[in-house]
C-alpha positions in Angstrom: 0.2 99.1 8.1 -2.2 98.2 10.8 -1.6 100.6 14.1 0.7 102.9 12.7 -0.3 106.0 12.7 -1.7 108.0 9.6 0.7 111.0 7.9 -1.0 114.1 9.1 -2.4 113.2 12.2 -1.2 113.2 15.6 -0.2 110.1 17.1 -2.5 108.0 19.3 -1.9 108.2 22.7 -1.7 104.7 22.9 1.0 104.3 20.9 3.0 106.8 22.7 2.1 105.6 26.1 3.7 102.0 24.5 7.1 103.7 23.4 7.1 105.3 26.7 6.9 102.1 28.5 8.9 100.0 26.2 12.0 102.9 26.6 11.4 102.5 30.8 12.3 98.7 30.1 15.4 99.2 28.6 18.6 99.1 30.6 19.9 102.5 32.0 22.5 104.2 29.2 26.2 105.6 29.8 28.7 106.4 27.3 31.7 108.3 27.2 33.6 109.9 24.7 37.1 111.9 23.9 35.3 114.2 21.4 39.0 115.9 20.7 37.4 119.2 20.7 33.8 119.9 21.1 33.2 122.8 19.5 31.1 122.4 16.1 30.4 118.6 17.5 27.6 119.4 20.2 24.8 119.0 18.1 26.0 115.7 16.1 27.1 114.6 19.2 23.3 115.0 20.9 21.7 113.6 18.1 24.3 110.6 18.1 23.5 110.5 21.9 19.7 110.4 21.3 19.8 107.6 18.4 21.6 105.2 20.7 19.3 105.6 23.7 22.2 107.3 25.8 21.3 109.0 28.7 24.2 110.3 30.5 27.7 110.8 28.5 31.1 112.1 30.1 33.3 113.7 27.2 36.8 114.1 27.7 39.0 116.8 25.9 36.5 119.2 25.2 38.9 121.9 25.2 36.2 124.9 26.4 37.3 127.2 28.8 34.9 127.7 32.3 32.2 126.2 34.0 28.6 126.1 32.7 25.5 124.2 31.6 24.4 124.4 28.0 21.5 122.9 25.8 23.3 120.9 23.2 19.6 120.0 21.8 17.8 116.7 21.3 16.6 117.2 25.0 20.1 117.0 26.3 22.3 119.0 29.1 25.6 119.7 29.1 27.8 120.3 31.8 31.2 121.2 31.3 34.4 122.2 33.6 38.1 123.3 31.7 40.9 126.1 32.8 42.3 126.2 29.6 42.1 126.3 25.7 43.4 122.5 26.1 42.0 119.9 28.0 38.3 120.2 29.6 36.0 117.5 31.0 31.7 117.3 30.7 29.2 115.8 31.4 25.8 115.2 28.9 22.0 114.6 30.9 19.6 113.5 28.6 16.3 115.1 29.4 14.3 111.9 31.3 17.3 112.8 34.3 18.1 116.9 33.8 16.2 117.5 36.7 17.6 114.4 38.9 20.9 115.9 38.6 21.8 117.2 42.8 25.3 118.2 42.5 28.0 119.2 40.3 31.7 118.4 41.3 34.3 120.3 39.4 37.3 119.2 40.6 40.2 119.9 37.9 40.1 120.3 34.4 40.7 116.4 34.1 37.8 115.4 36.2 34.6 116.4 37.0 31.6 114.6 38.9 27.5 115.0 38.8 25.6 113.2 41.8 22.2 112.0 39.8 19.0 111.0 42.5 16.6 108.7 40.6 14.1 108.7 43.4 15.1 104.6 43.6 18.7 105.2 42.6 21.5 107.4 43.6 24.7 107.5 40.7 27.5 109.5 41.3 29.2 109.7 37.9 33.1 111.1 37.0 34.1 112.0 34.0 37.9 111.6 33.6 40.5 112.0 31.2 44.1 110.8 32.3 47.3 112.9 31.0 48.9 111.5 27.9 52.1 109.1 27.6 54.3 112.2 26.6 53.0 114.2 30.1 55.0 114.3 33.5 54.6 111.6 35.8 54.2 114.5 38.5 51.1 115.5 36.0 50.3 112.0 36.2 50.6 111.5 40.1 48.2 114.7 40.5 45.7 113.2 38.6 45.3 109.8 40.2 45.8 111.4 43.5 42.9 113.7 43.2 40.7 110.9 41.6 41.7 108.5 44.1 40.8 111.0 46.7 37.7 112.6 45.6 36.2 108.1 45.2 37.2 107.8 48.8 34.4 110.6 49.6 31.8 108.9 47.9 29.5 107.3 50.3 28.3 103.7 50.3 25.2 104.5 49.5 25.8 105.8 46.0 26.2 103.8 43.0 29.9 104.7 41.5 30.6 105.0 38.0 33.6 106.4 36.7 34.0 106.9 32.8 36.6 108.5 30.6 39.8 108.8 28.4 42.3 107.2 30.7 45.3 107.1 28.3 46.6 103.6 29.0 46.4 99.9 28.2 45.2 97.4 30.6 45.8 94.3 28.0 44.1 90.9 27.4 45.8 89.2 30.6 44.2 89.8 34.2 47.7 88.6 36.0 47.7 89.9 39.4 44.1 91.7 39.0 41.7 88.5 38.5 38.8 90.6 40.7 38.5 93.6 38.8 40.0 93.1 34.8 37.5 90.6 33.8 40.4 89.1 31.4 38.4 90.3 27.6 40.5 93.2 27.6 43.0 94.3 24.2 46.4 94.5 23.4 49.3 94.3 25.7 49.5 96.1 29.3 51.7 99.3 29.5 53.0 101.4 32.4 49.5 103.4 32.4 47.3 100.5 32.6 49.3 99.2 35.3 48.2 102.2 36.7 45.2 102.0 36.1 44.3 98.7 37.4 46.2 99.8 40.6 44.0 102.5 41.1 41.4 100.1 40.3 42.1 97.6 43.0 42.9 100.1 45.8 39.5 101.3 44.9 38.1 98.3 44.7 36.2 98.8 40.8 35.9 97.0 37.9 36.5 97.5 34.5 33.2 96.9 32.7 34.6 96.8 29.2 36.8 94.1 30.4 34.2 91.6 31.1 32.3 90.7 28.3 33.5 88.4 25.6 33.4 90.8 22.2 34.8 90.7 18.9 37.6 93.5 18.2 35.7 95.7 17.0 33.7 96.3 20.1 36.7 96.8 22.5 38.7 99.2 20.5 37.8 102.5 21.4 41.0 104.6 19.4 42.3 104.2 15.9 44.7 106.4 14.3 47.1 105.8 11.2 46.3 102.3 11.6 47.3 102.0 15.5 44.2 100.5 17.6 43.9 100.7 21.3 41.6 100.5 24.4 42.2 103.6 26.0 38.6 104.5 27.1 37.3 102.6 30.1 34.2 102.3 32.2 34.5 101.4 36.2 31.9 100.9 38.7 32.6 99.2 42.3 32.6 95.5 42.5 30.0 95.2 45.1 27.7 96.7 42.3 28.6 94.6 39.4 25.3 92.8 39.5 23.7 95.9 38.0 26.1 95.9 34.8 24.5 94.8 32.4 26.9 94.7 29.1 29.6 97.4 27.6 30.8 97.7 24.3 31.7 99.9 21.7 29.9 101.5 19.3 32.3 101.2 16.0 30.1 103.0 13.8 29.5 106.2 15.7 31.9 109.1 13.8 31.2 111.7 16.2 35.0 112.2 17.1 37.8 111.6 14.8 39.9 109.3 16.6 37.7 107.8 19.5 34.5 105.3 19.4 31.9 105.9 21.9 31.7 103.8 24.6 28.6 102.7 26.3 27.7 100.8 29.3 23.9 99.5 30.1 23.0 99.2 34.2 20.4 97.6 35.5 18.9 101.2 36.9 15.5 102.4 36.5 14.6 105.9 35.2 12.9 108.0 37.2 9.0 108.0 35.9 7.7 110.9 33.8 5.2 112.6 35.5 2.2 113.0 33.6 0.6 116.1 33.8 -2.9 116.8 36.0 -5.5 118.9 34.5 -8.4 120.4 36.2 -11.0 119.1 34.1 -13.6 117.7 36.2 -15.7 114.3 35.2 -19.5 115.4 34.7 -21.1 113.1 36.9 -24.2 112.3 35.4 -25.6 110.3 37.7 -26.0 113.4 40.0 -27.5 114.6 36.8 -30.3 112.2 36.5 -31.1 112.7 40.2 -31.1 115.8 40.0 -33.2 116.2 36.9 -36.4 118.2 38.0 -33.7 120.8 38.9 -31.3 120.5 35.9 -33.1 119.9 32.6 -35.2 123.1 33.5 -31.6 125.0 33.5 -30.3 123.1 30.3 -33.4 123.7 28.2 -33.6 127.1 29.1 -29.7 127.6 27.9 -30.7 126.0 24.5 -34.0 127.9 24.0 -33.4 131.4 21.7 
């Protein structure tokens, strides 16, 4: 086929200059997954990552002990935060923003935070993953009352997006929260989502996976023993909901057992690659042919035995 590139040879520049270009176009990538546990997952998760153009990804429930920052491989970073066997937080930097990442926040082993300077953009991004129905409500309070207090540092002048696992159900109906549930939500409200769209409002954010008309299979984001939910949410600040772009969920993605992956595309640009200089000089060859009388001597005399 005309312009692809023969088996066996290296591909044209051209060609990779164009796939380059046409990947710059595309909208900036975030998804976020509960991966239930992480271990023997990080490289199907990276390559899963990498086929769906993903380029940052909070996980929830990784259950990893400590704080580091690991190659997962396909390019991709990962930065992860847990004090125990159980629940653990992280955040995955494709390899276009690795070295745009300025910060690291680890704040519990429920949340954790990467400030990300783009040159034209700067995104702080939280990866969060709210206690379970069956947990305390004093478990619960401490969560949203460190979340709610670490947003409130945040300064105006970064882009907010908050993704994660956080264990409730905000329902189809928008009653009372018209200006941040966009009203194409799923299922029926509980105690949590009320929660969560409280927190929502008092930090003035909307839900992104809540404002798009989608079919069911692109706003459930758990399944188990035939129970479906939308427990996984994306939340940026209203101000900034010009930039989003669409959110759904992937269905077909069987990196965790239980969970979908959830992605959200922003109108963002990625920071350009810089290409690498070289010190090859051009021959000038008009100095050449001014200099001839001088040069051809010199040139001759290197050729002659």
């Amino acid at each position: 086929m005309r312009g692809l590139p023969v088996k066996g040879r290296s591909r044209p520049k051209t060609l990779v200059r164009q796939h380059e270009q046409q990947r710059a176009r595309l909208p900036m990538r975030l998804a976020t997954l509960n991966v239930g546990t992480l271990t023997a997952r990080s490289r199907e998760l990276a390559s899963s990552l990498r086929s769906r153009h993903v380029d940052v990804c909070c996980i929830q429930e990784t259950r990893w002990k400590g704080s580091k920052c690991v190659e997962i491989g396909d390019g991709y970073k990962l930065m992860y935060h847990g004090t125990t066997d159980r629940n653990g937080v992280g955040i995955v930097i494709s390899e276009a923003l690795r070295n745009h990442v300025t910060s690291i926040d680890c704040i519990s082993d429920r949340l954790m935070a990467v400030k990300v300077d783009t040159g034209k953009t700067v995104m702080r991004i939280i990866s969060a993953y709210a206690p379970q129905v069956g947990c305390t409500s004093e478990e619960k309070s401490s969560f949203y009352e460190d979340l709610e207090q670490y947003v409130h540092t945040i300064g105006d002048e970064e882009v907010l997006l908050l993704g994660g696992d956080l264990n409730g159900h905000v329902g189809e109906e928008r009653e009372g929260f018209n200006r941040w549930h966009g009203g194409y939500g799923y299922g029926m409200r509980n105690e949590e989502g009320q929660r969560i769209l409280e927190f929502a409002a008092v930090s003035d954010l909307i839900i992104a996976n809540t404002q798009f008309r989608k079919r069911k299979s692109h706003l459930v984001t758990f399944a188990s023993g035939g129970r479906e939910a939308q427990i996984d949410f994306w939340m940026l600040r209203r101000r900034d909901r010009n930039i989003l772009v669409d959110a759904k969920v992937i269905p077909s993605d069987h990196v965790a057992a239980q969970h979908h992956l959830l992605v959200m595309d922003l109108k963002i640009s990625r920071p350009r690659k810089a290409r690498p200089r070289t010190d090859t000089q051009r021959i000038k060859w008009w100095k050449l042919r001014e200099q001839k009388d001088n040069v051809l001597p010199t040139l001759l005399s290197c050729l002659t035995p």
